[in-house]
C-alpha positions as CSV (number, residue, x, y, z in Angstrom):
1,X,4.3,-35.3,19.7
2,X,7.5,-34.3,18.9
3,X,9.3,-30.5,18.7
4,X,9.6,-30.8,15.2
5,X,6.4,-32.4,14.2
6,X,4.4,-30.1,17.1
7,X,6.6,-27.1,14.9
8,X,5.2,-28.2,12.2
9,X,1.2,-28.5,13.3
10,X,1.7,-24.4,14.9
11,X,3.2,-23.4,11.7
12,X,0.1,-24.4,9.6
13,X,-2.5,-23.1,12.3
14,X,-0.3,-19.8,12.1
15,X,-0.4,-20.0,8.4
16,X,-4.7,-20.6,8.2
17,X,-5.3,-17.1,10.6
18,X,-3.0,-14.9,9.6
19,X,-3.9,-14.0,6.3
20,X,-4.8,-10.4,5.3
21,X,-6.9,-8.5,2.4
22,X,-6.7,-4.9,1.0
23,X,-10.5,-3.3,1.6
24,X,-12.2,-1.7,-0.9
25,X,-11.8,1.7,0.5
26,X,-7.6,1.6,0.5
27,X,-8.0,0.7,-2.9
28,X,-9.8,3.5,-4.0
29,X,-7.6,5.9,-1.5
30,X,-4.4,4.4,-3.2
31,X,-5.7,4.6,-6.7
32,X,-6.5,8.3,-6.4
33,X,-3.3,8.9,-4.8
34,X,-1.1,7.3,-7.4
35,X,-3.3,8.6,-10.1
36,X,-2.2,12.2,-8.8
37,X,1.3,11.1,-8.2
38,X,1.6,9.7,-11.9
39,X,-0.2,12.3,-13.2
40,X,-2.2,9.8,-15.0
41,X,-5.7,9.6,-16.6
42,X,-6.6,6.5,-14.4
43,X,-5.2,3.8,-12.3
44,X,-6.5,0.9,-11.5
45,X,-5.2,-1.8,-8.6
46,X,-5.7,-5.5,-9.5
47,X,-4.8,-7.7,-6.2
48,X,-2.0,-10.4,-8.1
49,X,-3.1,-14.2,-7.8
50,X,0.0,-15.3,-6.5
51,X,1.1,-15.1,-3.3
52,X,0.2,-16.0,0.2
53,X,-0.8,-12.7,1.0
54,X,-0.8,-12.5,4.2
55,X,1.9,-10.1,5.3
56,X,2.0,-8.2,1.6
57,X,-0.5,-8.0,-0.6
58,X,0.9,-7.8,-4.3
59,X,-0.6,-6.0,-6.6
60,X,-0.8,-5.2,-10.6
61,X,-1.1,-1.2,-11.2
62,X,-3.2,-0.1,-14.8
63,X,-1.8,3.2,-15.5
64,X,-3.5,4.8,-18.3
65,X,-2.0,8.3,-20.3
66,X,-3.9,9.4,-23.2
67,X,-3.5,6.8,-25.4
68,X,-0.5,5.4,-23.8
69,X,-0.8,2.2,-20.8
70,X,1.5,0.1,-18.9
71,X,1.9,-1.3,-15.7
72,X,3.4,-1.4,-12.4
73,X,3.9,-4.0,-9.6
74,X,3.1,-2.6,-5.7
75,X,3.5,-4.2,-2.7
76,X,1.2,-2.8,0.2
77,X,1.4,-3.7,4.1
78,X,-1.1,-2.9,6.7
79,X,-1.0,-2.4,9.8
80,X,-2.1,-6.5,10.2
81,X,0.3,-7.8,7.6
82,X,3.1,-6.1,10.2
83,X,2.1,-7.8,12.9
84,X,1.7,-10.9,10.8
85,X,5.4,-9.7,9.7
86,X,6.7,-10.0,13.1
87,X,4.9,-13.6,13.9
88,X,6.7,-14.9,10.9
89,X,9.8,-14.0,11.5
90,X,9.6,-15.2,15.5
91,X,8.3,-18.1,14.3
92,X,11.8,-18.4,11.7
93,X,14.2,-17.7,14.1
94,X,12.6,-20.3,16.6
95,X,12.6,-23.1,13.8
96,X,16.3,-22.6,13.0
97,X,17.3,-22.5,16.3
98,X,15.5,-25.8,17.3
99,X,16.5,-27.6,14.0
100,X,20.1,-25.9,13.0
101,X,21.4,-26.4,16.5
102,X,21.9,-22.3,16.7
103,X,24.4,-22.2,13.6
104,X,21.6,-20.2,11.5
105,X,21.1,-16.8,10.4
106,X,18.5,-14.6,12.6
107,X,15.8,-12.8,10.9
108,X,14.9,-9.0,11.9
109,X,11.5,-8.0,13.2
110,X,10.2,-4.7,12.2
111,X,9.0,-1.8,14.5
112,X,7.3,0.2,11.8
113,X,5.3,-0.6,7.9
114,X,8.2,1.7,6.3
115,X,10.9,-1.0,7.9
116,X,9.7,-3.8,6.0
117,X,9.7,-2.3,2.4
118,X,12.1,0.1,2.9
119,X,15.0,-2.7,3.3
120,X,13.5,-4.6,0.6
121,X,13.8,-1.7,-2.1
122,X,17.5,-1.0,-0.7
123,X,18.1,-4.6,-1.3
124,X,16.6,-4.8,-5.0
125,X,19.1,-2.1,-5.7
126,X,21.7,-3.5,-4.8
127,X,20.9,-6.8,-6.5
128,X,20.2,-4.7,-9.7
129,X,24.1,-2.9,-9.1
130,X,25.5,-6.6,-8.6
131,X,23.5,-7.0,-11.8
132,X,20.9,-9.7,-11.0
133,X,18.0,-9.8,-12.6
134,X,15.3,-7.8,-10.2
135,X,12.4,-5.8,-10.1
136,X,13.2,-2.0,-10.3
137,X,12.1,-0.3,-6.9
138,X,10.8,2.9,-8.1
139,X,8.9,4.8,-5.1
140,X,8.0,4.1,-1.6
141,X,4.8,5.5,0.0
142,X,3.7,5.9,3.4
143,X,0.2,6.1,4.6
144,X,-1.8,6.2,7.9
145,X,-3.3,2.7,7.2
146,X,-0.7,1.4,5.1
147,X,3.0,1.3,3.3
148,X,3.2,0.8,-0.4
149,X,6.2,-0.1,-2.5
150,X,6.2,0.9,-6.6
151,X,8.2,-1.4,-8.5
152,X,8.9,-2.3,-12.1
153,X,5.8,-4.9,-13.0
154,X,8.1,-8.0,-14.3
155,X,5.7,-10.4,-16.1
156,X,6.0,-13.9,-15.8
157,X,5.3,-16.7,-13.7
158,X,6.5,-17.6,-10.5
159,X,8.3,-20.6,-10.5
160,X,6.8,-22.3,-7.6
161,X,3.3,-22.6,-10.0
162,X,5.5,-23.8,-13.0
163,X,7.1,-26.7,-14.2
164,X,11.0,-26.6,-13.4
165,X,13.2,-27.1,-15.9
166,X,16.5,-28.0,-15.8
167,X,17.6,-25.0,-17.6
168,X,15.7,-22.4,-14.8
169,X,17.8,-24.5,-11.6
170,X,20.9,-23.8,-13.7
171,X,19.8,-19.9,-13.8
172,X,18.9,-20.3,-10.0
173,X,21.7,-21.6,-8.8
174,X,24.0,-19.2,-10.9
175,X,22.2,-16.1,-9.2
176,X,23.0,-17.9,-5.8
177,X,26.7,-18.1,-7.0
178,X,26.3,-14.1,-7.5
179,X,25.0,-13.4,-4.5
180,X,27.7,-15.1,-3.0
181,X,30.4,-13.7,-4.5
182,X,28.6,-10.4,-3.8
183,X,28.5,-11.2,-0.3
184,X,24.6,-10.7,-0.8
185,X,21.9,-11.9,1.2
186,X,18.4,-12.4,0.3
187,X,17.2,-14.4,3.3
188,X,13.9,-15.6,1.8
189,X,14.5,-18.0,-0.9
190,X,12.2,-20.4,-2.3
191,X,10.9,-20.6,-6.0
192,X,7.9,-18.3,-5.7
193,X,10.2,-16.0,-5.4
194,X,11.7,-16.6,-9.0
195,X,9.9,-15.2,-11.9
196,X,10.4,-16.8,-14.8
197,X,9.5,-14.1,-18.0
198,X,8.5,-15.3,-21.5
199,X,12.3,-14.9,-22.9
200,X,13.4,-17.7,-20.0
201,X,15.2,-14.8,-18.3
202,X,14.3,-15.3,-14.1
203,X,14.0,-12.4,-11.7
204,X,14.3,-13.2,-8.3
205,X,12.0,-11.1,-5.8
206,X,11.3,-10.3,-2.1
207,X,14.2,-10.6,0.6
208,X,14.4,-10.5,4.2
209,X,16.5,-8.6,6.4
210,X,18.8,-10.5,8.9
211,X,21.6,-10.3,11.4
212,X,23.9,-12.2,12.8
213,X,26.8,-14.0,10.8
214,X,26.8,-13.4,6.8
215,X,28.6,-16.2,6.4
216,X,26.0,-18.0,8.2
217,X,23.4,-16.4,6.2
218,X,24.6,-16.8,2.9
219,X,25.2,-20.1,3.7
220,X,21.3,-20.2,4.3
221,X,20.7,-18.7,1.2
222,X,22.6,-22.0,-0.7
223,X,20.4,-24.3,1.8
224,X,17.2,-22.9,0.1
225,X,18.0,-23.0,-3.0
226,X,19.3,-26.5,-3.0
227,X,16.1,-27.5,-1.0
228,X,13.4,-25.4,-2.8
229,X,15.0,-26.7,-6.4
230,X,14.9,-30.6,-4.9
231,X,11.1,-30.2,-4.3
232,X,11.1,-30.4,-8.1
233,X,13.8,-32.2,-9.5
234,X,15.4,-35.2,-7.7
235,X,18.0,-34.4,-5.0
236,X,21.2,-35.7,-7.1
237,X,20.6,-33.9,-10.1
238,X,20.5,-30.7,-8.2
239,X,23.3,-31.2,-6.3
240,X,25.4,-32.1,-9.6
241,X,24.2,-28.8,-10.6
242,X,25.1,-26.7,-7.7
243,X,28.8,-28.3,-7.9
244,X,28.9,-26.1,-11.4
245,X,28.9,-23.3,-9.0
246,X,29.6,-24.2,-5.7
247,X,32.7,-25.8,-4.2
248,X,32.1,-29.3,-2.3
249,X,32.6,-27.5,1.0
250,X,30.5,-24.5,0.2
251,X,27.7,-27.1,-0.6
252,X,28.4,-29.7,2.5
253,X,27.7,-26.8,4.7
254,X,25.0,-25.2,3.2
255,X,23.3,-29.3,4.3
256,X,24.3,-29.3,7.4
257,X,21.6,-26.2,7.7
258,X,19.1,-28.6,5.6
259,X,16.4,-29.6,8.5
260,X,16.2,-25.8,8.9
261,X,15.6,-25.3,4.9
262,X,12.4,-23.3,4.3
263,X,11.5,-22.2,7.5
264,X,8.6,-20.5,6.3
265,X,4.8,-20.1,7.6
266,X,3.4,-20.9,3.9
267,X,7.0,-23.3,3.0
268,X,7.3,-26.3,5.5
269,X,10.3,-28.2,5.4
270,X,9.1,-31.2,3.9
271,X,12.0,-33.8,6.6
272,X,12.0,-37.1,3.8
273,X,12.9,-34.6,1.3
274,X,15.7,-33.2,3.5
275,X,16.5,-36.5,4.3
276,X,17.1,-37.6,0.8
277,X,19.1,-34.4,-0.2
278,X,21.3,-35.6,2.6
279,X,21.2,-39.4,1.2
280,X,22.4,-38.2,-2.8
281,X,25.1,-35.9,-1.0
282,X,26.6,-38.8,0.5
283,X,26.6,-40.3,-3.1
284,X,28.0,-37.1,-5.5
């Protein structure tokens, strides 16, 4: 078996064990807690659908006052979604070393639950200054059996469960362009991490903290949008696309990283469809 194809087999392995849940009595400590916080009638905590769940577990928060209700978005980590966390991102770093002969970004591990979410509502704000379109990170909490992050609830539909249109890889590939000029990384692109809201507007969630080069890592960032957008639309049309944006060197060596694209437990790089995004680059 080869590295990349015995890579491959761990990954999904990985992927089928290490998934986690949120127990009924966490939900009903975290409800009272937030229900106190808000100073609310009631709360109620609805896991989300979407997801892998298995290092975060998203969730939709009910607040009701008086006559008045919204919602919230929270993301809670246990103590098994941190070690899951950390398995992840070994398991990253390994794959772009094998596969982007060492010229990739390197992901951070985390030491504590506050590490993970912490960075990520830091990020979001600085998206938000560079103004792209994210979620609001309102309030952080930390528990004994878990870390929870409050964020703005952004309705819509992940893109990785919708149908792509050309419209939303235009809007993709401009927020790439700003985080580029911003010299912002997000470090964990794919398109379940693009909301997509009624009004067409997209949010783009999550990130991952890294080290190493930035300009290797927003370099990375290029890779996986031009790979996660070619797993729905054919490989020349999005590369037309991205030269809107991008320049032809800014775009030749974000696919020299493209064997490493999507070097996720619950994304595996799919190597004909990296193989034909380096076939239509050849031909734009």
């Amino acid at each position: 078996m080869s590295d990349s194809r015995a890579l491959r087999w761990g990954l999904r392995i990985l992927q089928s064990v290490l998934t986690d849940g949120l127990s009924h009595r966490y939900r009903q400590e975290l409800e009272g807690y937030l229900r106190d916080q808000l100073h609310s009638d009631r709360v109620k905590l609805k896991i989300c659908t979407h997801g892998s769940h298995w290092i975060s577990i998203p969730v939709k928060v009910d607040v009701r006052m008086g006559e008045t209700r919204f919602a919230l978005f929270a993301k809670v980590i246990t103590e098994k979604g941190l070690r899951n966390f950390n398995y992840a991102i070994e398991s990253r770093n390994l794959r772009i070393r094998l596969l982007s002969d060492k010229h990739g970004p390197v992901y951070r591990k985390a030491l504590a639950l506050y590490d993970v979410l912490s960075y990520e509502a830091k990020t979001l704000t600085e998206f938000r200054a560079a103004k792209i379109c994210s979620p609001k990170p309102l309030r952080l909490y930390q528990f004994d059996s878990c870390s929870l992050l409050l964020l703005e609830y952004i309705e819509g539909v992940p893109l990785g469960e919708a149908d792509l249109k050309h419209k939303d890889a235009i809007r993709i590939l401009s927020i790439a362009r700003q985080l580029m000029d911003n010299r912002l990384v997000h470090g964990d692109i794919k398109l379940d991490n693009f909301v997509r809201r009624k009004d067409g507007s997209i949010y783009l969630m999550d990130c991952l903290d890294w080290t190493g080069s930035l300009k290797a890592a927003l370099s990375y960032d290029l890779t996986n949008t031009i790979y996660s957008l070619s797993r729905k639309l054919e490989p020349i049309t999005v590369l037309k696309m991205a030269r809107l944006f991008f320049t032809a060197s800014e775009i030749a060596k974000a696919i020299e990283l493209i064997d490493a694209a999507g070097a996720q437990i619950d994304v595996l790089t799919d190597e004909d469809r990296a193989h034909q995004i380096r076939l239509a680059m050849e031909l734009i």
